[in-house]
C-alpha atoms as a printed R data frame, in Angstrom:
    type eleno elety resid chain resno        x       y       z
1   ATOM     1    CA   UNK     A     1  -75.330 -28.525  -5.927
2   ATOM     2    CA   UNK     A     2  -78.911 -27.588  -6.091
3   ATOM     3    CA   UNK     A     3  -81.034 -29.184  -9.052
4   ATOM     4    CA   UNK     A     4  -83.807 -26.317 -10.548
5   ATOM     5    CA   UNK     A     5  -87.563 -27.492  -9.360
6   ATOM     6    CA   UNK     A     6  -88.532 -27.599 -13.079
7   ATOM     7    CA   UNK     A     7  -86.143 -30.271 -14.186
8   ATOM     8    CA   UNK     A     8  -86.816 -32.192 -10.930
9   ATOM     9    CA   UNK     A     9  -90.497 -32.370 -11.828
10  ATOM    10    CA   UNK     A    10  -89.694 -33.303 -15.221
11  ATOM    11    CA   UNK     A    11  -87.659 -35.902 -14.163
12  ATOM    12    CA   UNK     A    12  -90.220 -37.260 -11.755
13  ATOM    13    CA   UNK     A    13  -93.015 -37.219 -14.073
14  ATOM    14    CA   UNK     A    14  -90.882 -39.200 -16.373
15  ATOM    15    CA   UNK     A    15  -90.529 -41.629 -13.516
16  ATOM    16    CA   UNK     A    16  -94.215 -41.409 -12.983
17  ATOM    17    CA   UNK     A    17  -95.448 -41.778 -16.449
18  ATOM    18    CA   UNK     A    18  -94.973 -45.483 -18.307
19  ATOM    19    CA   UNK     A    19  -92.448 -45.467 -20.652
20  ATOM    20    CA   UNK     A    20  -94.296 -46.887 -24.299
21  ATOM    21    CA   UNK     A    21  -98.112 -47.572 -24.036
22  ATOM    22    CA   UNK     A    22  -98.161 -51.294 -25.321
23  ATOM    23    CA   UNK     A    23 -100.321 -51.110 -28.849
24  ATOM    24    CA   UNK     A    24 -102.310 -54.044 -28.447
25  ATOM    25    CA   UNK     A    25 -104.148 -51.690 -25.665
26  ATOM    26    CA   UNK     A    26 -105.397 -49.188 -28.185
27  ATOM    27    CA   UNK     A    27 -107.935 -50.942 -29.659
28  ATOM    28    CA   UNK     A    28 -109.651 -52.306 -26.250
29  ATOM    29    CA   UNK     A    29 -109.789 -48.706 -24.871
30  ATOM    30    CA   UNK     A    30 -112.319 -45.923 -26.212
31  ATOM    31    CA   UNK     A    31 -110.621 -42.485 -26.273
32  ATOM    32    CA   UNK     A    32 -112.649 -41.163 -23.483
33  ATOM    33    CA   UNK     A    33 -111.094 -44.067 -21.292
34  ATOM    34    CA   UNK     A    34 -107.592 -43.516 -22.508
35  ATOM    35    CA   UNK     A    35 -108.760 -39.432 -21.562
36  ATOM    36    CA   UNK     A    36 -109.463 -40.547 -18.029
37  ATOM    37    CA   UNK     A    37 -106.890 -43.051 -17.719
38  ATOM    38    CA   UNK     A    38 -104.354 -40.448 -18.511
39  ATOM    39    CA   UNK     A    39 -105.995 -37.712 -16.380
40  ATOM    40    CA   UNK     A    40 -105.877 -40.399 -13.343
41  ATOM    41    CA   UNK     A    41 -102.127 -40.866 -13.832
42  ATOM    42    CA   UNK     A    42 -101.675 -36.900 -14.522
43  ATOM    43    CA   UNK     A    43 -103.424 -36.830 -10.769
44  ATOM    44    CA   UNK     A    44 -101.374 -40.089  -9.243
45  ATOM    45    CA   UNK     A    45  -98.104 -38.270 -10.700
46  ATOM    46    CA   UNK     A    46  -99.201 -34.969  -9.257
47  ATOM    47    CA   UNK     A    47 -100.007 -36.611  -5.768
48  ATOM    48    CA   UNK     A    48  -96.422 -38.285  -6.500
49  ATOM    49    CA   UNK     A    49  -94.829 -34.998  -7.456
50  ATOM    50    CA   UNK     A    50  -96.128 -33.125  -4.374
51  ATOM    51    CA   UNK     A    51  -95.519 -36.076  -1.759
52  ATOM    52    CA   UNK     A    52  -92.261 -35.732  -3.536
53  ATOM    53    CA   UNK     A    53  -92.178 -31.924  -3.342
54  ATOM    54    CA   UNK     A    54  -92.930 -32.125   0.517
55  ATOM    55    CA   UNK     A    55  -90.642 -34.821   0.988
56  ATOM    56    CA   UNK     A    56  -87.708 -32.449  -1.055
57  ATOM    57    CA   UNK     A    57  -89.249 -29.757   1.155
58  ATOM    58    CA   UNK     A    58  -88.629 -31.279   4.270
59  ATOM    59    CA   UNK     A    59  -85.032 -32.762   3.018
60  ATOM    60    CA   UNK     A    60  -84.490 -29.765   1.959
61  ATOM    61    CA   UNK     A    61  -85.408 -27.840   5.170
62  ATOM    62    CA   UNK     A    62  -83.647 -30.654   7.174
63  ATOM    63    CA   UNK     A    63  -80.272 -30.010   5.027
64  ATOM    64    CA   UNK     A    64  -81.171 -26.230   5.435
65  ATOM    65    CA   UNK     A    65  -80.797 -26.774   9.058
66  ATOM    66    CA   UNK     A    66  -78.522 -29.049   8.830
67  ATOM    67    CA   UNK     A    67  -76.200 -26.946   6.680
68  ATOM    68    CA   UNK     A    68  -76.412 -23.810   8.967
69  ATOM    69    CA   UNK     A    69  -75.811 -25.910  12.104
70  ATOM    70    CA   UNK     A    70  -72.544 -26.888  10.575
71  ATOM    71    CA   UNK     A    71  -71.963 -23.727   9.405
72  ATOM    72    CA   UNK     A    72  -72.127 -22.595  13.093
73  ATOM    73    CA   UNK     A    73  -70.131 -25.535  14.074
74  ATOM    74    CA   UNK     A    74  -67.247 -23.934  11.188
75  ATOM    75    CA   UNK     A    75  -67.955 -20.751  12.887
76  ATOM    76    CA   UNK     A    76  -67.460 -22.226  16.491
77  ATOM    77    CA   UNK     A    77  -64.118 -24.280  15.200
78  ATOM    78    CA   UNK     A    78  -63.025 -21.327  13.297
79  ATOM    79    CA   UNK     A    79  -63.715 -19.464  17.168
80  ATOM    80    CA   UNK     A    80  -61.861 -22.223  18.561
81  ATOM    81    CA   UNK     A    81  -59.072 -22.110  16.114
82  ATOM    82    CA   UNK     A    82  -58.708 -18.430  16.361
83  ATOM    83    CA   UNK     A    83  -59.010 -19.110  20.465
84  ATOM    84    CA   UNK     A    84  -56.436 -21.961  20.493
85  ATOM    85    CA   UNK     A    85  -54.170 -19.937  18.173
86  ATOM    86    CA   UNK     A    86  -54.436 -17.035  20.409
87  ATOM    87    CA   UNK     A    87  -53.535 -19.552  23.381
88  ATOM    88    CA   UNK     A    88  -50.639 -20.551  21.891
89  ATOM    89    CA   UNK     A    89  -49.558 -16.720  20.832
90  ATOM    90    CA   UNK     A    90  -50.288 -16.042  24.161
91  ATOM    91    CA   UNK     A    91  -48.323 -18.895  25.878
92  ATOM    92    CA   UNK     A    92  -45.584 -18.566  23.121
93  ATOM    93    CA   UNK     A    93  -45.773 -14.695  24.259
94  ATOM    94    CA   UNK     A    94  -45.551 -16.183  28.136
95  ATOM    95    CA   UNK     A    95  -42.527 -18.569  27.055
96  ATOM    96    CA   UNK     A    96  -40.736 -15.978  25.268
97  ATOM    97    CA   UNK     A    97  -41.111 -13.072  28.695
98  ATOM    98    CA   UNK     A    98  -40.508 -16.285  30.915
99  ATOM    99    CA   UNK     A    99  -37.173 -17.019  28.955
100 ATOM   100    CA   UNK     A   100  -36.340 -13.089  28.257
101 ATOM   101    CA   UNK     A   101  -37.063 -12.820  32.102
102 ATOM   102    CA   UNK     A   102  -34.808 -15.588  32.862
103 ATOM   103    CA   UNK     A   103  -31.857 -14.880  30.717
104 ATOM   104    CA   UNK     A   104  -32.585 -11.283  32.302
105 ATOM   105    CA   UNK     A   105  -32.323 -12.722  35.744
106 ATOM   106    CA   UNK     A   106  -29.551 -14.976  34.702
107 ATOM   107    CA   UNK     A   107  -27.676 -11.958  32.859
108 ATOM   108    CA   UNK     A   108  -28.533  -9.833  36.648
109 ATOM   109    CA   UNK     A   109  -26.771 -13.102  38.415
110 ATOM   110    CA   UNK     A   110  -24.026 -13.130  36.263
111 ATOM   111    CA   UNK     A   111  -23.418  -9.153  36.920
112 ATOM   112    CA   UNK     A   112  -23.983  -9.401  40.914
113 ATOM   113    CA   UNK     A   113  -21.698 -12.196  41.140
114 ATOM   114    CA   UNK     A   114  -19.142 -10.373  38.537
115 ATOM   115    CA   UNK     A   115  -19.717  -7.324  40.687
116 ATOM   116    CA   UNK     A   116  -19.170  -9.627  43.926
117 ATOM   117    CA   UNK     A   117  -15.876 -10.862  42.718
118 ATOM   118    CA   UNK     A   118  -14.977  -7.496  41.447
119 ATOM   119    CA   UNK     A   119  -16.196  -6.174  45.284
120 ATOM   120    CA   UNK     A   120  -14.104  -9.031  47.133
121 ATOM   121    CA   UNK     A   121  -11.226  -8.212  45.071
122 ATOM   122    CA   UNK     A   122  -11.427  -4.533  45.882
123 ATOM   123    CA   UNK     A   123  -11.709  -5.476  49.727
124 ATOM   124    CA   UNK     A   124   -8.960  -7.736  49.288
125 ATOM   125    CA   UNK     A   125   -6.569  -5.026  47.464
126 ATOM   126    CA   UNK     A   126   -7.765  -2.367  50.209
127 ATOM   127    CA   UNK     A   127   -6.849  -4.721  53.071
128 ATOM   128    CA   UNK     A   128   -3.510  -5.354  51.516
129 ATOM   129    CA   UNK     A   129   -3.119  -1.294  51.273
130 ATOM   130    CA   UNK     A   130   -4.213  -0.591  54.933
131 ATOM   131    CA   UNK     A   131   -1.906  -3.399  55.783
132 ATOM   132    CA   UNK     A   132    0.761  -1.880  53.618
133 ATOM   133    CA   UNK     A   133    0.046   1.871  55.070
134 ATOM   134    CA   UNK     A   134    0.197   0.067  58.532
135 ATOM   135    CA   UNK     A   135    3.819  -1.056  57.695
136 ATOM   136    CA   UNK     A   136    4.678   1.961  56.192
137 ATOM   137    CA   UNK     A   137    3.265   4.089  59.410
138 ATOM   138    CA   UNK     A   138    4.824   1.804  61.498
139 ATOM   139    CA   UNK     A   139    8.178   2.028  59.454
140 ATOM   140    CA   UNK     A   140    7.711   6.168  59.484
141 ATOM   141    CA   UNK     A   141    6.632   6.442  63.049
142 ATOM   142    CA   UNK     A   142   10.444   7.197  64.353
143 ATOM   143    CA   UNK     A   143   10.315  10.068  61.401
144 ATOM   144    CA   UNK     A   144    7.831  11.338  62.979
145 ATOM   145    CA   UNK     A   145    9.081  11.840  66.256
146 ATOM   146    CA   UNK     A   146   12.308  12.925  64.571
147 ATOM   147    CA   UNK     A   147    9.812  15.430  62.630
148 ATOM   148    CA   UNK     A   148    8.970  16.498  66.813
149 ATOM   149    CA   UNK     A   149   11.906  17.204  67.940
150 ATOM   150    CA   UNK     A   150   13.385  19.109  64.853
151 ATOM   151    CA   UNK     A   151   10.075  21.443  64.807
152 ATOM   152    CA   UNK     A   152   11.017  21.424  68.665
153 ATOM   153    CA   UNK     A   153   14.133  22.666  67.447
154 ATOM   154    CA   UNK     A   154   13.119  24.806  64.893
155 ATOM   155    CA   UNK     A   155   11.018  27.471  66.106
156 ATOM   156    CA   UNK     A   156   10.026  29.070  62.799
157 ATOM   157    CA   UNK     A   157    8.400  26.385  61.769
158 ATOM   158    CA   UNK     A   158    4.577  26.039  63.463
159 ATOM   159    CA   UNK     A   159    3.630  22.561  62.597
160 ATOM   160    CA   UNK     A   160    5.164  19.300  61.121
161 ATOM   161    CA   UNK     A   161    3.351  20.044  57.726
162 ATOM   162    CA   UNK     A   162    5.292  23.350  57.257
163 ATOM   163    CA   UNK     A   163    8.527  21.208  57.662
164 ATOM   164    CA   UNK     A   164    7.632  18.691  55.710
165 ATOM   165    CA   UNK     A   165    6.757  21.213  52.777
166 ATOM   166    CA   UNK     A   166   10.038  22.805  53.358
167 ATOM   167    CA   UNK     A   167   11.621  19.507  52.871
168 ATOM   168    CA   UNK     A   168    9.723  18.725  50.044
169 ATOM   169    CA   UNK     A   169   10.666  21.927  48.754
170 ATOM   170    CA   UNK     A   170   14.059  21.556  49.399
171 ATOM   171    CA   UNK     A   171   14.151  17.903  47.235
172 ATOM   172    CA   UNK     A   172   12.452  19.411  44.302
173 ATOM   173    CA   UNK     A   173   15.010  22.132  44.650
174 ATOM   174    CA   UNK     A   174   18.395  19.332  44.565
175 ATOM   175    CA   UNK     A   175   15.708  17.393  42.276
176 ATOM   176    CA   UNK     A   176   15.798  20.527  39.781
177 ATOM   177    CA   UNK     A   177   19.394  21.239  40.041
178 ATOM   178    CA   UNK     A   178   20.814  17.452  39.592
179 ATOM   179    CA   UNK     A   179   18.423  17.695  36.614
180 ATOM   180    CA   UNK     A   180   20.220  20.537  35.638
181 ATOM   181    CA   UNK     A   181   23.901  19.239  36.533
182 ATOM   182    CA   UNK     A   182   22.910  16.493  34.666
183 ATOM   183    CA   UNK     A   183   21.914  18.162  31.378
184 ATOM   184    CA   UNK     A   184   25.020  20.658  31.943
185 ATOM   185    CA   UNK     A   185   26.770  17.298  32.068
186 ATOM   186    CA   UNK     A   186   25.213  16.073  29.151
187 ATOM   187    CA   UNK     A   187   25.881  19.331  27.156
188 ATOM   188    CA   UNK     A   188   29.628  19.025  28.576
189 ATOM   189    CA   UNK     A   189   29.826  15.488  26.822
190 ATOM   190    CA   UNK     A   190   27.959  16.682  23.677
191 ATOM   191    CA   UNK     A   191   30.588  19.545  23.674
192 ATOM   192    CA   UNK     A   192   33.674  17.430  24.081
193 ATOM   193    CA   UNK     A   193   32.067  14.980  21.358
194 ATOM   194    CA   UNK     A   194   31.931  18.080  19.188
195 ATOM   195    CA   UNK     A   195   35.628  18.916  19.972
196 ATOM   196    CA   UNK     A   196   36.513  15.075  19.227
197 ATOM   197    CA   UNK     A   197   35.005  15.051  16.186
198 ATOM   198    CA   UNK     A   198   36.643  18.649  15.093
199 ATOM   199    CA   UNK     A   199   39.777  17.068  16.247
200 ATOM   200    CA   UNK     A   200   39.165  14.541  14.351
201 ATOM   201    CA   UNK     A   201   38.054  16.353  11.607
202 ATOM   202    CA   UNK     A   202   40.990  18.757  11.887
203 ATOM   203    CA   UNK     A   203   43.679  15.632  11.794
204 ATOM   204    CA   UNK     A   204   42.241  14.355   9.001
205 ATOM   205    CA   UNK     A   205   42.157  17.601   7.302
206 ATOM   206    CA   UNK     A   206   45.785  17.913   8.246
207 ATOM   207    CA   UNK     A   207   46.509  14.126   7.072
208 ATOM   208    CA   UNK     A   208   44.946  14.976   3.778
209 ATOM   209    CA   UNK     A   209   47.204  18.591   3.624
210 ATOM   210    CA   UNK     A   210   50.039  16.002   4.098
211 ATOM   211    CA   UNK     A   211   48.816  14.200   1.529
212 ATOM   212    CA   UNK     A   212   48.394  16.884  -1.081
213 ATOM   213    CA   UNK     A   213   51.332  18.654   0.029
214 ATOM   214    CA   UNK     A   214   53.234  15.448  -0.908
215 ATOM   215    CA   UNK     A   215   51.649  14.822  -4.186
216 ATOM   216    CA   UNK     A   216   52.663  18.299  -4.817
217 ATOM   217    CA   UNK     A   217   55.738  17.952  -3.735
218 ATOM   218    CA   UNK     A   218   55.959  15.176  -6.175
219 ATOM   219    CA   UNK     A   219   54.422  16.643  -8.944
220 ATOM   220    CA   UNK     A   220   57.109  19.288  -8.680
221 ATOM   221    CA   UNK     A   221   60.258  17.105  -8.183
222 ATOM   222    CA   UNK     A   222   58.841  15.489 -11.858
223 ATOM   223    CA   UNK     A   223   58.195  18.768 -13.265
224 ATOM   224    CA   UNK     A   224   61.446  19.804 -12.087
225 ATOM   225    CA   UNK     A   225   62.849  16.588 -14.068
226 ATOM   226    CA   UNK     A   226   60.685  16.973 -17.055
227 ATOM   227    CA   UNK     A   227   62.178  21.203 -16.910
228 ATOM   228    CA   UNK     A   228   65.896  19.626 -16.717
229 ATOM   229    CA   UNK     A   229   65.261  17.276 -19.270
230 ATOM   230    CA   UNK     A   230   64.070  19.724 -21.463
231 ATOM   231    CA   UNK     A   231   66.604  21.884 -20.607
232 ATOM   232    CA   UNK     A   232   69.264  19.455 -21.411
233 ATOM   233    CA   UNK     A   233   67.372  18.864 -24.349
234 ATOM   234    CA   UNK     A   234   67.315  23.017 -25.672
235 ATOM   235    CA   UNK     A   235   70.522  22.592 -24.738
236 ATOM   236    CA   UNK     A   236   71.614  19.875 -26.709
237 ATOM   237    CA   UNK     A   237   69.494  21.462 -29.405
238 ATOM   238    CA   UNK     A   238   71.126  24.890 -29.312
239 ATOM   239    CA   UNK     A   239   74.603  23.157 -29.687
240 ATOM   240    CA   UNK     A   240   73.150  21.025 -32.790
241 ATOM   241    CA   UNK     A   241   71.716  23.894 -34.388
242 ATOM   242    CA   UNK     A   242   75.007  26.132 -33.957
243 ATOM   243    CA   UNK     A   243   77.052  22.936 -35.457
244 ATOM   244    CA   UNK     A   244   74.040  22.991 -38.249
245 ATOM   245    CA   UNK     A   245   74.464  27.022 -38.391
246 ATOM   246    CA   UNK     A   246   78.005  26.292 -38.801
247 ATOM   247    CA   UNK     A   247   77.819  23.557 -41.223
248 ATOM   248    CA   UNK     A   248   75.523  25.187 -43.632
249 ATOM   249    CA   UNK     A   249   77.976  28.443 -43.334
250 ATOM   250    CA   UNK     A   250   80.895  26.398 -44.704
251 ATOM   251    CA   UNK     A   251   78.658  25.001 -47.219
252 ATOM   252    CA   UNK     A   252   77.091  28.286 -48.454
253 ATOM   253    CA   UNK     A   253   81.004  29.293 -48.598
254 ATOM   254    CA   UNK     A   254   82.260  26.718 -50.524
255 ATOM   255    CA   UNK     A   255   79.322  26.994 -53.081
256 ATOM   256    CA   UNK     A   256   80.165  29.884 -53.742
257 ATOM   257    CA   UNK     A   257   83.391  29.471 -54.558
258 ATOM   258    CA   UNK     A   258   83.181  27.056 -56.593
259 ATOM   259    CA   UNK     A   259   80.498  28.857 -58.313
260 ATOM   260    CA   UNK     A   260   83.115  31.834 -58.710
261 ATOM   261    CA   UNK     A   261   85.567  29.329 -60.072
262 ATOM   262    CA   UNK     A   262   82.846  28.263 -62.605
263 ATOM   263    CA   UNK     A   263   82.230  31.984 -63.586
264 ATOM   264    CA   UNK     A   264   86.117  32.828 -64.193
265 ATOM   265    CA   UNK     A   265   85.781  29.735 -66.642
266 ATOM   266    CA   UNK     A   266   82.537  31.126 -67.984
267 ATOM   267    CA   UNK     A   267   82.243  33.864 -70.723
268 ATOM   268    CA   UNK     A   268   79.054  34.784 -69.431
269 ATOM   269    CA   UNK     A   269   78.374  34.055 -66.108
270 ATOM   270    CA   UNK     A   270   75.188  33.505 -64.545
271 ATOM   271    CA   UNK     A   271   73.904  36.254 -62.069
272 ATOM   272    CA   UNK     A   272   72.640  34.899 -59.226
273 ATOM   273    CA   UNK     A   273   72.543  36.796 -55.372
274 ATOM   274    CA   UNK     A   274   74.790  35.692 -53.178
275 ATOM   275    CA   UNK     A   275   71.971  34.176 -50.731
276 ATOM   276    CA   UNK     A   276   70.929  32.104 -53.714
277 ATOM   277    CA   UNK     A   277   72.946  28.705 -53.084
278 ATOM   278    CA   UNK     A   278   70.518  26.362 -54.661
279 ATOM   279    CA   UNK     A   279   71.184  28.538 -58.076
280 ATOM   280    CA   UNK     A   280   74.757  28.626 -57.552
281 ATOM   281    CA   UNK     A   281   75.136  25.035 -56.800
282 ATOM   282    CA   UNK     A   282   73.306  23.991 -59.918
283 ATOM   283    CA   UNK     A   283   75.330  25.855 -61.782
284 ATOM   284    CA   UNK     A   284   78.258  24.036 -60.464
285 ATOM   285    CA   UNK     A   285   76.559  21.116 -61.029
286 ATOM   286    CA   UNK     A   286   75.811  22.312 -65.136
287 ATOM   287    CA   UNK     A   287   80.043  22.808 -65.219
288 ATOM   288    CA   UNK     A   288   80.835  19.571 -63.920
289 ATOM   289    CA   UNK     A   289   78.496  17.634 -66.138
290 ATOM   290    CA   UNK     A   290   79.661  19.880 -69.245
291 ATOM   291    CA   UNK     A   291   83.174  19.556 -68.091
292 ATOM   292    CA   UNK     A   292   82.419  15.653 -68.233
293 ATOM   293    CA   UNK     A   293   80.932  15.395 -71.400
294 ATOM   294    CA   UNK     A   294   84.194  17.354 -72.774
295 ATOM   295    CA   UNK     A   295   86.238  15.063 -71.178
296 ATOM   296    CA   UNK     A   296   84.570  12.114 -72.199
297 ATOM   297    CA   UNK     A   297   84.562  13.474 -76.069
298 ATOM   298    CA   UNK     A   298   88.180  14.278 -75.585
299 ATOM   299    CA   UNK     A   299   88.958  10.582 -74.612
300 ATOM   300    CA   UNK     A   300   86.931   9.192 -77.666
301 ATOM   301    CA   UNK     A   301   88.633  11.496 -79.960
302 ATOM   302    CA   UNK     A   302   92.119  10.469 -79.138
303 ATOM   303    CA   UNK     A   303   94.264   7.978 -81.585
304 ATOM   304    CA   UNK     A   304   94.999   4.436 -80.404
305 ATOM   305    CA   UNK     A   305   98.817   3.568 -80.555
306 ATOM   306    CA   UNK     A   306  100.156   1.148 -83.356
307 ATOM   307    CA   UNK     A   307  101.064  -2.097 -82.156
């Protein structure tokens, strides 16, 4: 930190100058002497000051110079610094393309040598084919002289080709029609399921006519009972209510005549209609009771033999 040239002077001046002037000196010196004694140290300590000031000067210069030569020497290590951390960018940059490259070149091995296998595998499947076409040449090579000698034989036919599509034709042709004997076949089955089940159906329809037909039947045989039984039963009640009929016409009858017997023994009979037989029997029922009362009086009333 740099000190301001005022307090350094101050400062050296105080170094300078003596501290306390010792008082047993003021009486041995004149003024004039004490004048020129402080005028000579005012000099010595200005002589001081400036040998001082030349020596800060040069210090000063010197840490001037030495200041900006290290502030070149930051400026060089901050160059270097910025130069070695661009070397390592750059070789971290080299390291990173070197390794991209070589997983690159490793990823390009890996595909030639999957393409390689895939390549040898082809070959190897293709060799097995044209061995397999050689076999099957070999095995077709009396169908094709047979092929010969029927176009030989066959004069409409030009070339083995035409033949061949004729034959080809002809096993699409049986192709299509056991196709279509076999769906007929299959809609022959799905018809004679149909008739099964319609058989079946149709017995079981008849099993459960049976059925109902013989509840029926039973239903009727017990309301053929139940219409005998009641029968038997009107019947029997017909016969009860003539012998009822009958019975209350004898006792209608005989009411009334015993309610004409009461009226010949009444002064005044009662008239009642004939239909009335409640009336007339309770006038029968009045004479009897009268006819007891008289006959009990009459019993009171008669004398008890003498002994």
């Amino acid at each position: 930190m740099a000190v301001p040239w005022e307090e350094y002077f101050r400062l050296a001046l105080q170094e300078k100058l003596p501290a306390k002037i010792p008082e047993q000196s003021v009486d041995h010196f004149p003024p004039v002497l004490r004048l020129l004694e402080k005028r000579q140290e005012l000099v010595d300590a200005d002589r001081g000051l400036q040998a001082q000031k030349e020596v800060f000067q040069t210090t000063r210069a010197a840490l001037k110079e030495r200041w900006e030569q290290l502030e070149q020497k930051e400026q060089e290590l901050q160059g270097s610094f910025v130069r070695f951390d661009k070397f390592l960018k750059d070789t971290e940059a080299r390291r990173s393309r070197a390794l991209r490259r070589a997983a690159q070149e490793r990823l390009r091995a890996d595909r030639r040598e999957a393409e390689a296998r895939r390549l040898r595998a082809q070959l190897e499947e293709l060799q097995r084919e044209r061995a397999r076409l050689r076999c099957r040449l070999e095995r077709l090579e009396p169908c094709a002289r047979l092929l010969g000698r029927v176009r030989e034989q066959l004069p409409e036919f030009q070339e083995v080709p035409e033949l061949v599509a004729r034959f080809d034709g002809l096993v699409d042709m049986q192709a299509a029609l056991r196709l279509t004997e076999r769906q007929r076949l299959a809609e022959l089955e799905e018809a004679r399921a149909r008739l099964q089940r319609l058989r079946d159906a149709g017995q079981g329809e008849l099993l459960g006519q049976g059925q109902r037909r013989a509840q029926l039947l039973q239903r009727l045989e017990a309301a053929r009972e139940r219409t005998l039984r009641w029968e038997s039963k009107w019947i029997q009640i017909q016969n009860t209510g003539a012998e009822k009929t009958l019975l209350l016409g004898r006792t209608r009858i005989a009411a009334l005549n015993l309610f004409q017997l009461v009226c010949r023994h009444k002064t005044h009979p009662p008239a009642l209609d004939i239909e009335d037989t409640e009336g007339q029997l309770e006038q029968v029922k009045l004479f009897i009771l009268d006819l007891s009362a008289m006959l009990a009086s009459l019993g009171q009333a008669k004398p008890t033999p003498a002994c």
